[in-house]
C-alpha positions as CSV (number, residue, x, y, z in Angstrom):
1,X,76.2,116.9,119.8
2,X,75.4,113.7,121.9
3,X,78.0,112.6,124.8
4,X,78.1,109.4,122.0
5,X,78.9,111.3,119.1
6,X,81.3,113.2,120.6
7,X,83.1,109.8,121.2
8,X,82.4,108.4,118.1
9,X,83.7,112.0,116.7
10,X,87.5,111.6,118.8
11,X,87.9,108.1,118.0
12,X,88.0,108.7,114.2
13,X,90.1,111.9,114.6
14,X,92.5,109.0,116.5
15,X,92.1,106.4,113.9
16,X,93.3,109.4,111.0
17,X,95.8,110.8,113.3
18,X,97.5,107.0,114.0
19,X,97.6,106.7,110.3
20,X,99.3,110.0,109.3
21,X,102.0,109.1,111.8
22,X,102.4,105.5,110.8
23,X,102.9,106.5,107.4
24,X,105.2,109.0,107.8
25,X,107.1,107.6,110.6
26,X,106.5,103.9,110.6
27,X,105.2,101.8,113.6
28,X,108.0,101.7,115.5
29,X,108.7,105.4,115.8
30,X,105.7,106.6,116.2
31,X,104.3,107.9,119.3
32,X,101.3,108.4,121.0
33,X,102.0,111.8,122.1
34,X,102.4,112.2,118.4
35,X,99.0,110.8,117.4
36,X,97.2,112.4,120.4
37,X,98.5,115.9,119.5
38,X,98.0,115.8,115.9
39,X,94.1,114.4,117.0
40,X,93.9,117.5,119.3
41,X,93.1,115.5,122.3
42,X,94.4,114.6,125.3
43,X,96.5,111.2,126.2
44,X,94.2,110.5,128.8
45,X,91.1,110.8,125.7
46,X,93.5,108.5,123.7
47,X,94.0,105.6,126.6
48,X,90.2,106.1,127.2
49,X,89.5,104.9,123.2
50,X,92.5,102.2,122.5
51,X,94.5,100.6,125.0
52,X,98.2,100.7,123.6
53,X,99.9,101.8,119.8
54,X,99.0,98.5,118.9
55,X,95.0,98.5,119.3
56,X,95.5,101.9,117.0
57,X,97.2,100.2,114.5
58,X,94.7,97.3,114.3
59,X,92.2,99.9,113.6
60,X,93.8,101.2,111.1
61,X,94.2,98.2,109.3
62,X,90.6,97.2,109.8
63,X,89.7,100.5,108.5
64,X,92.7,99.8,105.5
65,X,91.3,96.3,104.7
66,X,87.6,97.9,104.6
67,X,88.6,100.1,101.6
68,X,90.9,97.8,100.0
69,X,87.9,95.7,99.5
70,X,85.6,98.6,98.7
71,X,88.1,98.9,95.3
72,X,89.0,95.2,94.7
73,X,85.4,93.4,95.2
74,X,85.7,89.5,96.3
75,X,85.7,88.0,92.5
76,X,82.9,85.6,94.1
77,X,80.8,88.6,94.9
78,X,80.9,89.8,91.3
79,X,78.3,87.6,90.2
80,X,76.6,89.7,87.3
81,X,80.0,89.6,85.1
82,X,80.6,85.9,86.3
83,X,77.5,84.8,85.1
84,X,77.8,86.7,81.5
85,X,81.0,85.0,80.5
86,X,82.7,87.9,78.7
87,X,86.2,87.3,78.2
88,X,87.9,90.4,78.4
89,X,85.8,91.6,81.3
90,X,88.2,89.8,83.6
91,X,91.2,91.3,82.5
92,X,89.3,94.8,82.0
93,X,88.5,94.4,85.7
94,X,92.1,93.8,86.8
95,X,93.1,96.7,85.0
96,X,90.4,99.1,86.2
97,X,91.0,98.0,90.0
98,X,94.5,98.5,89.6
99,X,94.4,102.2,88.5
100,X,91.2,102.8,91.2
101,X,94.0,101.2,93.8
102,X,97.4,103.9,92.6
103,X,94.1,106.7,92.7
104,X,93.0,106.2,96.1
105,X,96.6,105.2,97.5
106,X,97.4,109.1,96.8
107,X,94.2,110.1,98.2
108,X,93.4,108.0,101.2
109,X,96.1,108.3,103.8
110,X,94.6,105.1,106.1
111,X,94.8,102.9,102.7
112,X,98.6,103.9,102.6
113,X,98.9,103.7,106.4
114,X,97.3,99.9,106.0
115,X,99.3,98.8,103.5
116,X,102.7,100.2,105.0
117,X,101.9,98.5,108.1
118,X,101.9,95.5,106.0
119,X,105.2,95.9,105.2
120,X,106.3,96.8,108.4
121,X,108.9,94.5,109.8
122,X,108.3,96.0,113.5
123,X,104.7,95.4,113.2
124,X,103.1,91.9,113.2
125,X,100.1,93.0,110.6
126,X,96.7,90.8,111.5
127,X,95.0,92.4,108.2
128,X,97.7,91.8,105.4
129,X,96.6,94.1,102.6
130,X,99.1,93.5,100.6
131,X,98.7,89.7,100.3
132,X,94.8,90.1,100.2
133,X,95.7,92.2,97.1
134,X,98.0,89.4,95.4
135,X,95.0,86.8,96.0
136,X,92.8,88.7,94.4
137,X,95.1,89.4,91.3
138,X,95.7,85.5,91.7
139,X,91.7,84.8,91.8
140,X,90.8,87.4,89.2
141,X,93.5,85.5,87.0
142,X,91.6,82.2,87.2
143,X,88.9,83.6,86.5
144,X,90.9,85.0,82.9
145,X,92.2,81.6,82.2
146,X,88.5,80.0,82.5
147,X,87.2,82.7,80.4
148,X,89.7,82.0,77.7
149,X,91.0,85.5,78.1
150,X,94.9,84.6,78.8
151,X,97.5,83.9,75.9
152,X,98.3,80.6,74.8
153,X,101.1,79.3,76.8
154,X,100.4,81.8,80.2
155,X,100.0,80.2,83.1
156,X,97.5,82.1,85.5
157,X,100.1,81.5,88.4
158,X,103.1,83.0,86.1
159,X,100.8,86.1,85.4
160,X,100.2,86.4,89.1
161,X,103.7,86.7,90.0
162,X,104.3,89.0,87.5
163,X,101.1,91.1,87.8
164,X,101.3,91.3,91.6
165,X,104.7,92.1,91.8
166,X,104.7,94.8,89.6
167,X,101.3,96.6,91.3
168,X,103.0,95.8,94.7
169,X,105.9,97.5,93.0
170,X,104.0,100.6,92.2
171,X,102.5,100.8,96.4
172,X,106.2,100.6,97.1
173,X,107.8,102.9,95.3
174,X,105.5,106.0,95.2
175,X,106.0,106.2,98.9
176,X,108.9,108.5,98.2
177,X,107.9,109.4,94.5
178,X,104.3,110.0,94.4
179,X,104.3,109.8,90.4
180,X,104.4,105.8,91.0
181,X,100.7,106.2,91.6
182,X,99.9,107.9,88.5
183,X,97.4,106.3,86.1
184,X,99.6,107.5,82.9
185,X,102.7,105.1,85.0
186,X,99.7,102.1,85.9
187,X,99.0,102.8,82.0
188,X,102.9,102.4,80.5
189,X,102.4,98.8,82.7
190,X,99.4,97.7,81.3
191,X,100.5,98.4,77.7
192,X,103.8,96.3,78.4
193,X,101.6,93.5,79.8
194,X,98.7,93.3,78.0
195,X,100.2,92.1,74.4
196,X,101.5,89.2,76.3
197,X,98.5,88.9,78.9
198,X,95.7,88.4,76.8
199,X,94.3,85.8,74.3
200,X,95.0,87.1,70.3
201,X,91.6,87.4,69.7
202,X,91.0,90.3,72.8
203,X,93.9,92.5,71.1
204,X,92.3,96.1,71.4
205,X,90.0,95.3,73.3
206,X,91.6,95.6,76.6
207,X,92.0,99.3,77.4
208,X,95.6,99.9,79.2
209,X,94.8,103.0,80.3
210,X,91.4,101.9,82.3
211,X,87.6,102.7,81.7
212,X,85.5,105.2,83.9
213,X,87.2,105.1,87.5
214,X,85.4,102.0,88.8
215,X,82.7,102.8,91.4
216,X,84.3,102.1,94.6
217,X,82.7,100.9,97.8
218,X,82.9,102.8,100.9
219,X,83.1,100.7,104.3
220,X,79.4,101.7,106.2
């Protein structure tokens, strides 16, 4: 293994270790003793790689918000099912990306990490993945409404706020109950939404409980 590698190597071992610790302990209380010990390297090693707690937990959420987007493509980016017009793709998509997102949230401890730095009052988050996940709810939701795919009388900013705060809900609460991120629980809240949610003529034909895990991106 190359001198570069070998950086490259203990730099990601940091990176995992900073996130394990700031989701178990928050930003504040974390240390980086901690996150040097639990990435089997030296302070010194960790100083040599990021200059202070805070450069770690930028990482992170670089490495957070790279994922995130891996599961929630930019709706401008999906141009094949913009260009084909079909009306309950939309909604299909927001219910597919949602169950992908409570997945890899029990899976993918720098996701959590990024999203709990977020929240994190002592922390001032530069990579907000919780509001990038809201505007794409909000965008996807536009995208409903010009399809004709929403109910008479919804309002794609009404559905928003209820959408998003509910699957911000769900992040919330399974970090201390892990069955929050369950798809059966993302499937109970589709079923409550979707008779409400979508247009008459799409009854059925939205599946609460998701299609085929959606194929998710991984940052290169």
């Amino acid at each position: 293994m190359t001198k570069q590698e070998r950086a490259a190597r203990t730099r990601q071992a940091l990176i995992r270790s900073a996130a394990e610790v700031f989701d178990q302990e928050g930003f504040a209380p974390s240390s980086l003793t901690s996150i040097s010990r639990r990435a089997g390297v030296s302070n010194g090693a960790l100083h040599f790689h990021f200059v202070n707690k805070g450069a770690l937990a930028e990482e992170v959420e670089v490495e957070a918000m790279a994922i995130l987007r891996g599961i929630a493509d930019p709706w401008s980016e999906n141009a094949e099912a913009e260009a084909d017009g079909d009306a309950d793709g939309s909604l299909q998509t927001l219910v597919d990306t949602s169950h992908a997102l409570v997945v890899r949230l029990q899976r993918d401890v720098i996701l959590r990490a990024g999203f709990g730095l977020s929240a994190d009052a002592t922390w001032k988050s530069r990579s907000d993945l919780r509001q990038y996940w809201v505007d794409w709810i909000d965008e996807g939701l536009s995208v409903a409404a010009r399809r004709g795919a929403l109910a008479d009388g919804v309002q794609p900013e009404d559905a928003t706020t209820v959408v998003a705060a509910a699957t911000v809900g769900l992040e919330a609460l399974g970090r201390t109950d892990p069955r929050w991120w369950d798809r059966r629980t993302c499937t109970r809240l589709w079923r409550l939404l979707l008779p409400r949610l979508a247009a008459d003529h799409l009854a059925g034909r939205v599946r609460a409980e998701g299609g085929e895990e959606p194929p998710v991106r991984e940052p290169v």
